[in-house]
C-alpha positions in Angstrom: -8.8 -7.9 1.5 -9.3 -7.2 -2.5 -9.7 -10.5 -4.4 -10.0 -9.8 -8.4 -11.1 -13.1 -9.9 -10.6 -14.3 -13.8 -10.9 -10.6 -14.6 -10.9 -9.9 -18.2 -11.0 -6.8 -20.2 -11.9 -6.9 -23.6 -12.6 -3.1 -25.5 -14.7 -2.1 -28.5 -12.4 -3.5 -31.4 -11.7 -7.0 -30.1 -8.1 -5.7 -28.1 -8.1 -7.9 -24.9 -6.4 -5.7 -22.4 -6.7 -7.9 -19.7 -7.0 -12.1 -19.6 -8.5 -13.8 -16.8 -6.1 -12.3 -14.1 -6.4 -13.3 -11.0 -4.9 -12.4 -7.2 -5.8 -11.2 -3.9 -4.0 -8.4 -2.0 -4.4 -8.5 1.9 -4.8 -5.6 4.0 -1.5 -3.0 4.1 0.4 -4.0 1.6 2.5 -2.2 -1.2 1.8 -3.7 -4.6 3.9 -2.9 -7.5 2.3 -3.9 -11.1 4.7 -4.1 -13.6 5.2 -4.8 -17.2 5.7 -3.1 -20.4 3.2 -0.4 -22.0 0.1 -1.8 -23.4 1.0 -5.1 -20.8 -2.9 -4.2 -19.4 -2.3 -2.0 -16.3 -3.6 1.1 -16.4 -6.7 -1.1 -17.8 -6.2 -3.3 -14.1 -6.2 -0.2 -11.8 -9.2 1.5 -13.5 -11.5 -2.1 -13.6 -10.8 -2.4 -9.8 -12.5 1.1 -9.3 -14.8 0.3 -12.4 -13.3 3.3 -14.4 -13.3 0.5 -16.5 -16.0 -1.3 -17.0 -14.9 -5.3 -16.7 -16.2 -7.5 -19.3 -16.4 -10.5 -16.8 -14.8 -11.5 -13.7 -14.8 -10.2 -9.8 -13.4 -7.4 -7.9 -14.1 -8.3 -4.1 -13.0 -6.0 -1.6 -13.9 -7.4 1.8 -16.5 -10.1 0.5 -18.3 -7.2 -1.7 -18.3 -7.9 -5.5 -18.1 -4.2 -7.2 -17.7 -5.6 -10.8 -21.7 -6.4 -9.9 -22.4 -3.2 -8.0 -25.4 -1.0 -9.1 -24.8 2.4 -10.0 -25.9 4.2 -6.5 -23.4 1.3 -4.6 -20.5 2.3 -6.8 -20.4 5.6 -5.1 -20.0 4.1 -1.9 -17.5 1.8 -2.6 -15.3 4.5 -4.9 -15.6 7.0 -1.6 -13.1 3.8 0.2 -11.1 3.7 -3.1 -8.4 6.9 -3.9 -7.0 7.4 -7.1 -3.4 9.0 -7.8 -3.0 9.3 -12.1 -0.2 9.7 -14.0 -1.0 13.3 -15.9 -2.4 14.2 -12.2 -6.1 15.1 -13.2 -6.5 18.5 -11.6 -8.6 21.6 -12.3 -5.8 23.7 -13.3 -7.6 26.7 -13.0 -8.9 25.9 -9.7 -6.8 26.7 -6.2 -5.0 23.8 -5.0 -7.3 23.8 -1.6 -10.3 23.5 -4.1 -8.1 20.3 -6.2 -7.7 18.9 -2.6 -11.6 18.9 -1.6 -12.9 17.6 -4.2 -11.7 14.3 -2.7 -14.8 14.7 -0.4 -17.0 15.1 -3.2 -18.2 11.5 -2.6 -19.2 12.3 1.0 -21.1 15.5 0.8 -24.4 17.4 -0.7 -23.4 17.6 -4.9 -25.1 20.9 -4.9 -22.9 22.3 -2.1 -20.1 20.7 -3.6 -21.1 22.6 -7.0 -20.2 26.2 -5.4 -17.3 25.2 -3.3 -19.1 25.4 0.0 -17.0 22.8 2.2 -17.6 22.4 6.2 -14.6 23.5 8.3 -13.6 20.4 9.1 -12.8 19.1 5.3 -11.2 22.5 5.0 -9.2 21.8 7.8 -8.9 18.5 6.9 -7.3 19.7 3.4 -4.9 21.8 5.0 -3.7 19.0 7.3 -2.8 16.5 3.7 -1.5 19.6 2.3 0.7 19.6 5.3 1.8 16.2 4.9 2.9 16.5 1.3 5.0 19.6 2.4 2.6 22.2 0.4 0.0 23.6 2.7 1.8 27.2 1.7 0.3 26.5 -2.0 -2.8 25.7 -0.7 -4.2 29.0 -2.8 -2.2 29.3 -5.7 -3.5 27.5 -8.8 -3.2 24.4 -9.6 -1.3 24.7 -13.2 0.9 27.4 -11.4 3.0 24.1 -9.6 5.9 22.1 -10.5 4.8 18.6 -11.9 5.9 16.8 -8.8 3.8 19.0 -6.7 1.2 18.8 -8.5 1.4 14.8 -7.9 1.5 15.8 -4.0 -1.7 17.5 -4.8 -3.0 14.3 -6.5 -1.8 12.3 -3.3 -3.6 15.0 -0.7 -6.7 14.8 -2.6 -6.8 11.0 -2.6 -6.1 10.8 1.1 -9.2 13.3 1.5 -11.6 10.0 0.9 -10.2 8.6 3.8 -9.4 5.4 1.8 -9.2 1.8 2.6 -6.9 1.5 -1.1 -4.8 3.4 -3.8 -4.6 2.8 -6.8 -1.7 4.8 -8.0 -1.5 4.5 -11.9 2.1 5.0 -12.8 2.2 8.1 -10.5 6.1 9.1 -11.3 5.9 8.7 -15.2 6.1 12.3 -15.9 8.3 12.8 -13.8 12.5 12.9 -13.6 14.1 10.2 -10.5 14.8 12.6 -8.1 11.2 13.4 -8.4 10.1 9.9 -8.2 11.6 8.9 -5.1 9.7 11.6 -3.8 6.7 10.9 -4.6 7.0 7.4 -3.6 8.1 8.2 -0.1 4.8 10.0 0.3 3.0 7.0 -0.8 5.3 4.5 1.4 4.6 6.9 4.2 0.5 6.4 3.8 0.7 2.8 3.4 3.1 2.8 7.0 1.3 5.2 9.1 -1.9 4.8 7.5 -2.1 1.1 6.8 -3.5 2.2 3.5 -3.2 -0.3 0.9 -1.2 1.0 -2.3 -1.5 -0.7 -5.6 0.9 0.8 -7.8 1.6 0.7 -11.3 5.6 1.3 -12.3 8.4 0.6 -15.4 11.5 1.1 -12.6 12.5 -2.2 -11.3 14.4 -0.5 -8.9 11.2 2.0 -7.3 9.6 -1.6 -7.3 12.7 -3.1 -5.4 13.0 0.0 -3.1 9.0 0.0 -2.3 6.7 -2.6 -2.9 6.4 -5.9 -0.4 4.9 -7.5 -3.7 4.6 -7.3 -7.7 2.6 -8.8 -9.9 3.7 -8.5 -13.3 1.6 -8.4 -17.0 2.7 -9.4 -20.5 -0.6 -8.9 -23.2 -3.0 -9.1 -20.6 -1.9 -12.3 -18.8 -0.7 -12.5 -15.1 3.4 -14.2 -15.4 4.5 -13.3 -12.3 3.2 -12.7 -8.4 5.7 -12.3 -5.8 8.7 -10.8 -4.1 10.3 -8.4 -6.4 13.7 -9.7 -5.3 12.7 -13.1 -6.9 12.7 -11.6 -10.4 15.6 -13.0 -11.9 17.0 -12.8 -15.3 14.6 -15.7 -17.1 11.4 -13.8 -15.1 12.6 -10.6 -16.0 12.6 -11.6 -20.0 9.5 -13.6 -19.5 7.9 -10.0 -17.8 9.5 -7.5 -20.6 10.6 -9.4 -23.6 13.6 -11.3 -24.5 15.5 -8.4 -25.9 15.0 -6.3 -23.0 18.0 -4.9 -20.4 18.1 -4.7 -16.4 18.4 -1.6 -15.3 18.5 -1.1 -11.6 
């Protein structure tokens, strides 16, 4: 269970990104967070690893507060926490094996990790998510030498290499076209089925939200306004969530 508690983000400047938000997400489920840009949440995913630094409130996963961890508990918790970013956040000039095990960084010795010396077993381990996301034959290619959306697949296989309890997915099919998305997606739905991972995803698209999240939770300036079954957002919600100029679309 993640619980965040009268979170509240306030940066250098005075701009209050996010204003005592509150909500809990059980174990397994797909979250959607929604809302227009600058609604607070890319600033939510990154406070619930502590990317971001809160300026007050909780982050409790399983009864342990990481908002208050020390510096040497962060590790630990981050190794149980994947992250899958918009503009993907690879070593372009690194192989795509290489991209993939640095999601074990967390778990083994820094200087080994330094030169690229890996155990069999992550190697192996790499190949097998590589496999999953349908790229294991770009496993030594580089990593700007990919499409966009497999470079997001590389994104995915590196997250999965903490072995995560949650992923924060921070909106993982903006750069891309629909056709793309959907993709993408379907590897993320697949994690949170077979895996029981839980998925905390950021998204504009009513309709990826519709097609894959159990839940949303929705931000306007900081502020939670919604928190519930994305088929309940109806046309007053939907205005509340983006403005009362904006359109539906899907």
């Amino acid at each position: 269970m993640l619980e965040i508690k009268n979170l509240t983000k306030i940066y250098d400047g005075g701009t209050k990104a996010l204003d005592n938000v509150s909500f809990s997400v059980p174990n397994g489920e797909f979250l959607a967070v929604i809302g227009l840009s600058g609604s607070g949440k890319s600033t939510l995913l990154r406070c619930i690893n502590r990317l971001v630094e809160p300026t007050q409130g909780q982050v409790i996963l399983n009864g342990e507060d990481i908002a208050a961890a020390s510096d040497d508990d962060l590790r630990g918790y981050r190794r149980r926490i994947g992250m899958v970013f918009q503009h993907f956040n690879l070593v372009s000039r690194s192989s795509v094996l290489t991209n993939v095990l640095t999601g074990r960084l967390g778990y083994n010795n820094p200087a080994m990790s330094i030169i690229n010396r890996f155990s069999k077993a992550d190697i192996e381990q790499a190949m097998f998510q590589l496999e999953r996301v349908g790229i294991a034959d770009k496993a030594n290619q580089r990593a700007d030498e990919l499409s966009g959306g497999q470079q997001q697949r590389v994104g995915i296989a590196r997250a999965m290499m903490q072995d995560p309890e949650i992923v924060l997915a921070d909106e993982p099919v903006a750069s891309l076209d629909p056709v793309l998305a959907h993709s993408i997606m379907q590897y993320l739905e697949k994690i949170n089925k077979e895996n029981g991972v839980t998925v905390i995803c950021s998204l504009h698209f009513l309709d990826l939200v519709h097609r894959y999240a159990n839940r949303a939770i929705a931000l306007n300036e900081g502020k939670l306004v919604f928190d519930g079954e994305p088929k309940t957002i109806d046309d007053v919600k939907f205005k509340e969530i983006y403005g009362r100029d904006a359109e539906r679309v899907g």
